[in-house]
C-alpha distance (Angstrom), angle and dihedral (degrees) to the residues before:
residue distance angle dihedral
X1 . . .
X2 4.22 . .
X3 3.37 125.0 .
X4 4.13 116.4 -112.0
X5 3.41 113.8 -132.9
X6 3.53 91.6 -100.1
X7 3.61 97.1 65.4
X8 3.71 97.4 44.7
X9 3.64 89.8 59.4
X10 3.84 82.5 64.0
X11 4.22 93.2 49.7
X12 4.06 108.7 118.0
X13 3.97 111.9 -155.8
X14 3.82 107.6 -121.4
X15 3.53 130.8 -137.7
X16 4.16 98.1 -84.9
X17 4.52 76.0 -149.0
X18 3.88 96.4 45.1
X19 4.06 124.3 81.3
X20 3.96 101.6 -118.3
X21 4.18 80.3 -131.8
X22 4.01 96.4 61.0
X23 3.84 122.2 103.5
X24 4.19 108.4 -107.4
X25 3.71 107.7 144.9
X26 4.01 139.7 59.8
X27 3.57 122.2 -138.2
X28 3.39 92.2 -106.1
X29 3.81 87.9 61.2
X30 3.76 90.5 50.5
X31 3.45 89.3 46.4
X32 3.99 88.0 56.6
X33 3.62 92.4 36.7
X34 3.64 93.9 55.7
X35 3.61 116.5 11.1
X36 3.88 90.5 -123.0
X37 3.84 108.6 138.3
X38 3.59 112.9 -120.6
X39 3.52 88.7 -125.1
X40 3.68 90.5 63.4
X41 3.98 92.3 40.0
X42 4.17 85.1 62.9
X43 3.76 89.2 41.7
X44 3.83 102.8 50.7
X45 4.39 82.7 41.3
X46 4.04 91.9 52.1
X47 4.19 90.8 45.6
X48 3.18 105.4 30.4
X49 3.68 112.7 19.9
X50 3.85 93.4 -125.8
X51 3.02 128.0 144.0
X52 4.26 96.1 23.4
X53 4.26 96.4 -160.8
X54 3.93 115.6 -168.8
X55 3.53 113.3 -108.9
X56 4.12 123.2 -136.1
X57 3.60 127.7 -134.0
X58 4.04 84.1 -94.5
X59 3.23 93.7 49.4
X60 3.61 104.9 -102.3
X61 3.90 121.4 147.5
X62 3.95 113.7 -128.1
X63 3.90 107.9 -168.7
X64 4.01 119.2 -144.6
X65 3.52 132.0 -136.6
X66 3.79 93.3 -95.3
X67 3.84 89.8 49.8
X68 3.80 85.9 57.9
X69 4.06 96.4 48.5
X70 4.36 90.5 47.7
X71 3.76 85.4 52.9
X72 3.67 97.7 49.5
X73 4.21 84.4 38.5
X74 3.73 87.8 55.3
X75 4.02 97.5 41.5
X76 3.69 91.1 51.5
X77 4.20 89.7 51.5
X78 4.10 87.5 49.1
X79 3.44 89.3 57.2
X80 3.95 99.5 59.2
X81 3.71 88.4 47.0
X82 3.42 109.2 -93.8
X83 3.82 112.0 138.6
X84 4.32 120.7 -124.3
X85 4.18 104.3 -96.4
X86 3.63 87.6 51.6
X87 3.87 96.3 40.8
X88 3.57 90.3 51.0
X89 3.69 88.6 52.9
X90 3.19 93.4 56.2
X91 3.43 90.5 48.4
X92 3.72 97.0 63.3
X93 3.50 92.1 47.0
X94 3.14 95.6 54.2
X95 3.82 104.7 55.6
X96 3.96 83.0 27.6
X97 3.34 96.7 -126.9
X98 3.85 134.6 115.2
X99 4.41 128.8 -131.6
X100 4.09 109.8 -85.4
X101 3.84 85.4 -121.4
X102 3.54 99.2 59.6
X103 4.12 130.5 61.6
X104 3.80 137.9 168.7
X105 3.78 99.6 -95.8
X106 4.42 93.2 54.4
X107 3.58 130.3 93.0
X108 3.68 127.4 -162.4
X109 3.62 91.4 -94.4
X110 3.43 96.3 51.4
X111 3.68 99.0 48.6
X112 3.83 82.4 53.2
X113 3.63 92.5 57.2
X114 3.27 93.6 48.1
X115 3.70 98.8 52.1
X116 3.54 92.4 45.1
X117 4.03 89.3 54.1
X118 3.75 95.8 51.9
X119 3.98 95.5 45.2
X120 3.74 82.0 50.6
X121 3.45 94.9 53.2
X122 4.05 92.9 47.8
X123 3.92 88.8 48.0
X124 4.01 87.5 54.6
X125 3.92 92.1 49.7
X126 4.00 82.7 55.6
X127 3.52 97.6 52.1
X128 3.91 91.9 44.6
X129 3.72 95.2 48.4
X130 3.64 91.7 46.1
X131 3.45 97.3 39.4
X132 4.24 87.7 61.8
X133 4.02 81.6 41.7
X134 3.63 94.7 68.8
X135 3.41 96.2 35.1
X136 3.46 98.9 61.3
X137 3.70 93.4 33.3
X138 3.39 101.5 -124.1
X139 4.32 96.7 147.5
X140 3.83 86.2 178.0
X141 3.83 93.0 59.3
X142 3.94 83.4 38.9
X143 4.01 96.1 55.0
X144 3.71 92.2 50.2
X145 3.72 100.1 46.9
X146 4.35 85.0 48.7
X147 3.99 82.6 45.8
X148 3.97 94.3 50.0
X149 3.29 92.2 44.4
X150 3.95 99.4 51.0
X151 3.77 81.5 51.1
X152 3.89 96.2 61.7
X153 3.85 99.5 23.9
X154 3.94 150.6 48.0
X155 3.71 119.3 -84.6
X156 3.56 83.1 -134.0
X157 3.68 91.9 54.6
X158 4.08 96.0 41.8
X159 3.67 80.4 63.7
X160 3.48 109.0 40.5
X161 3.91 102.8 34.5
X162 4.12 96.9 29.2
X163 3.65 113.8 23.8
X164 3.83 95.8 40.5
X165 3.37 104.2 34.9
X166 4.35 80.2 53.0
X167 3.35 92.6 57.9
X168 3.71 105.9 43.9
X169 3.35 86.9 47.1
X170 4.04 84.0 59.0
X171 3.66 95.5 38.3
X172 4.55 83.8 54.8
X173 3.62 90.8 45.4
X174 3.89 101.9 52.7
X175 3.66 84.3 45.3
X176 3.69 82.6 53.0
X177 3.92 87.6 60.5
X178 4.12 81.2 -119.3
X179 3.15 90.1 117.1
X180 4.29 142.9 29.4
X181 3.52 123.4 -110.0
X182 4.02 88.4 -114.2
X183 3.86 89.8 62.7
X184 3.91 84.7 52.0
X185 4.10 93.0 52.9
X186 3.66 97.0 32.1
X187 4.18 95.1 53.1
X188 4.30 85.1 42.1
X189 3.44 96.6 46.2
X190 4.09 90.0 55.1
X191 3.79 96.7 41.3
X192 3.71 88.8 40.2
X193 3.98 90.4 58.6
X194 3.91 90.3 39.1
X195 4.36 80.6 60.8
X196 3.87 86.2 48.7
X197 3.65 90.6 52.2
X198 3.67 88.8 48.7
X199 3.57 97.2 45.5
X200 3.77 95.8 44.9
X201 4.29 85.4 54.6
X202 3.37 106.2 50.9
X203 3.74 91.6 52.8
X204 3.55 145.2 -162.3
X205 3.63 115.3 -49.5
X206 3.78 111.8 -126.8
X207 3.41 97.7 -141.4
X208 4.03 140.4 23.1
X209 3.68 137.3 69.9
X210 3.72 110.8 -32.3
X211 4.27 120.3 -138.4
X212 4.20 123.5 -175.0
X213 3.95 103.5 -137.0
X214 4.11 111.9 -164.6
X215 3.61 137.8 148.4
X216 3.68 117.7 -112.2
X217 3.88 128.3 -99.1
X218 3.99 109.5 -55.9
X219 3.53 91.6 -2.9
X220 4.06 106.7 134.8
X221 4.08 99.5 175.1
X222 3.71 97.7 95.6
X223 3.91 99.3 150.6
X224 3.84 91.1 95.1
X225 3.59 88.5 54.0
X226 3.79 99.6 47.8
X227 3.76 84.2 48.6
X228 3.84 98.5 59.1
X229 3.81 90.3 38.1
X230 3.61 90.7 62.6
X231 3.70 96.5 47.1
X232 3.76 84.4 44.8
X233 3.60 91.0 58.7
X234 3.83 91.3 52.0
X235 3.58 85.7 59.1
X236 3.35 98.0 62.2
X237 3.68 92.8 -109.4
X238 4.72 108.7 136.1
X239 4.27 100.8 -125.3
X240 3.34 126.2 -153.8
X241 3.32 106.7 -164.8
X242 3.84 121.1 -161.2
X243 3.53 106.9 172.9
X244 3.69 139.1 -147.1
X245 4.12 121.5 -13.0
X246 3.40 100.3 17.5
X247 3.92 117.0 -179.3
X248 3.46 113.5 -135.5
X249 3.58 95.0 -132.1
X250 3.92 89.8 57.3
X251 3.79 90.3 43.0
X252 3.64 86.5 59.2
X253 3.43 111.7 46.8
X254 3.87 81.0 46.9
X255 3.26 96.7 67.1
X256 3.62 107.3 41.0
X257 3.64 85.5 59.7
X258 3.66 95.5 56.0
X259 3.93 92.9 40.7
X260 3.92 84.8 -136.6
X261 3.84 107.3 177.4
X262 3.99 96.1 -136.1
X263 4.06 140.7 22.9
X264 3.43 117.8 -149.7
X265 4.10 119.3 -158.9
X266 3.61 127.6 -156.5
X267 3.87 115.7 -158.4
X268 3.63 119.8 168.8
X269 4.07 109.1 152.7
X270 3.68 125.1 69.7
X271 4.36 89.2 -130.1
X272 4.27 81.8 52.1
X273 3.97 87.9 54.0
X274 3.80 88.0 54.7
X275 3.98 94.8 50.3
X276 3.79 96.8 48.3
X277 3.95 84.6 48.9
X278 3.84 93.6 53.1
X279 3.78 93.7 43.6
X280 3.85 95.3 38.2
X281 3.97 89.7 108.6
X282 4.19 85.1 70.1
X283 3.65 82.6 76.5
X284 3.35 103.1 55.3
X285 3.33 101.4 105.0
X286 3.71 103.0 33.6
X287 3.65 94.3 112.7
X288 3.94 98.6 -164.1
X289 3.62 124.4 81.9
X290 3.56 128.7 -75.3
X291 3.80 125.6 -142.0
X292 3.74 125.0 -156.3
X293 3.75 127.1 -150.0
X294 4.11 143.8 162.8
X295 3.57 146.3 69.3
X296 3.64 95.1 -49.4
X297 3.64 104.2 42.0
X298 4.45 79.5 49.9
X299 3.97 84.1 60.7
X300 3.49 101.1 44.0
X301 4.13 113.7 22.9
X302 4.21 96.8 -176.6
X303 3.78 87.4 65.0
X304 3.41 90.0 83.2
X305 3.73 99.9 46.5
X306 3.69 88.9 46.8
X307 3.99 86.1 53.4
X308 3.88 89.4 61.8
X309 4.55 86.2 -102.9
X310 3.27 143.9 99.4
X311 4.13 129.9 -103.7
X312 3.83 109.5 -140.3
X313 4.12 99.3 -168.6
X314 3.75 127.5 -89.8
X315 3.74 86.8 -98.8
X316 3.27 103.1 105.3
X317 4.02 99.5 -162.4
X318 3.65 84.4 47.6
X319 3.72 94.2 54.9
X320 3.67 85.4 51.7
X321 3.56 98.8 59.8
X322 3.63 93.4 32.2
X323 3.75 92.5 56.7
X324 4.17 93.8 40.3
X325 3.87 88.6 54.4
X326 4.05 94.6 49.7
X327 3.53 89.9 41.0
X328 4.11 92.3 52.2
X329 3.49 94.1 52.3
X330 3.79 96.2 45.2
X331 4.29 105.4 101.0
């Protein structure tokens, strides 16, 4: 099969002393290279397992030569129309050979597995690394691990299956008497700030339903809250986000005046149960729904029924989309 004209506009001379299969570019050279987004470089690798980059010790993908010549193959085939199964297809069958992630002997399910187990095992490399980080306060070691690992995964999963899994494990261990109560503040207080950061970048969206997101009265754990506001955010859900020890009196008045279409209440101490019990009547007439989250609302569910709310889950990516769904279909 010849190339049109088209396509050899799109031909890259290789290195006549480099194997066209060896890792040489970022994805930020690709990206150049190609125009392909690098969003759409992970996408076509997770579906279709082309192209199959190299990955570093830190995670980093480094695309070959042959990576670079499928993309261009496949560009050239979107172009006359043809849609991205078939033009990777065609792909394969032209340059006769088949993704790295696939083989003869795997099924869909099976590939699935497998994918799932090895970004499992990178996430729990993260947490360990991070985990001694913190612990021996080195922040510099810290930023870079958070900055690899935003590199290679979702924001959503930095948080969920790195950041929290880091600090519970702290939380367990100083309970543990492994650890002093200054290792617990001092490894918070940085994460914490790195969730401000976060929180502070992604912005408020202009437009879209609009929820307040506090902790409850005397409750000081906030970093569960910052953590679902920011993946609220990238919902395209407006936060308001109060903080920790929030009286309910406060939290109300709040959102009235912001005709927010949701509160969302954080408890995770036994002593923070009993002051959003006693202040409960604040609420009365708050007459849009109230959401209950935290460690003690995770033990015991009907608390937040019997607190006139609703329990999303302890999953907080779940709560996310459970919450951005409801709220979307609310008038």
């Amino acid at each position: 099969m010849s190339l049109s004209p088209c396509e050899e506009l799109f031909v890259l001379k290789s290195p006549q002393t480099v194997p066209p299969s060896v890792g040489l570019y970022t994805t930020a050279e690709v990206e150049s290279r190609t125009g392909i987004p690098s969003t759409t470089l992970r996408q076509w690798e997770r579906r279709y397992g082309l192209p199959s980059p190299q990955r570093k010790s830190n995670g980093y993908r480094l695309y070959s030569e042959a990576d670079l010549k499928h993309l261009q193959f496949i560009q050239v085939r979107l172009s006359e129309g043809i849609n991205i199964s078939r033009a990777v297809e065609l792909c394969l069958e032209h340059f006769r050979t088949a993704p790295v992630t696939l083989s003869a002997l795997e099924t869909p399910e099976t590939l699935l597995a497998r994918r799932k187990s090895s970004l499992e095992r990178g996430l729990m490399d993260y947490v360990e690394e991070l985990l001694q980080a913190a612990l021996k306060a080195d922040f510099e070691w810290a930023a870079q691990i958070l900055s690899n690992g935003y590199a290679r995964f979702t924001l959503e999963d930095v948080l969920t299956h790195i950041i929290e899994p880091v600090l519970r494990e702290i939380g367990e261990m100083w309970q543990r008497g492994e650890i002093t109560i200054a290792h617990e503040h001092q490894a918070s207080a940085y994460l914490r700030g790195k969730l401000q950061i976060l929180l502070d970048m992604v912005g408020q969206p202009q437009l879209g339903p609009g929820v307040v997101v506090a902790c409850g009265p005397g409750e000081t754990h906030e970093i569960g809250s910052l953590m679902l506001s920011v993946m609220l955010r990238r919902a395209g859900v407006r936060v308001f986000y109060l903080g920790a020890d929030t009286p309910l009196a406060v939290l109300a008045l709040y959102s009235k005046s912001h005709e927010v279409s949701a509160v969302l209440l954080s408890v995770g101490a036994d002593k923070s149960l009993e002051n959003l019990r006693s202040q409960l009547p604040d609420l009365d007439d708050l007459e849009i729904p109230i959401f209950y989250g935290g460690a003690v609302f995770n033990a015991d569910p009907h608390l937040a029924t019997e607190l006139g709310g609703r329990y999303l889950g302890s999953s907080t990516q779940q709560a996310v989309r459970q919450l951005a769904s409801l709220l979307a279909r609310k008038p």
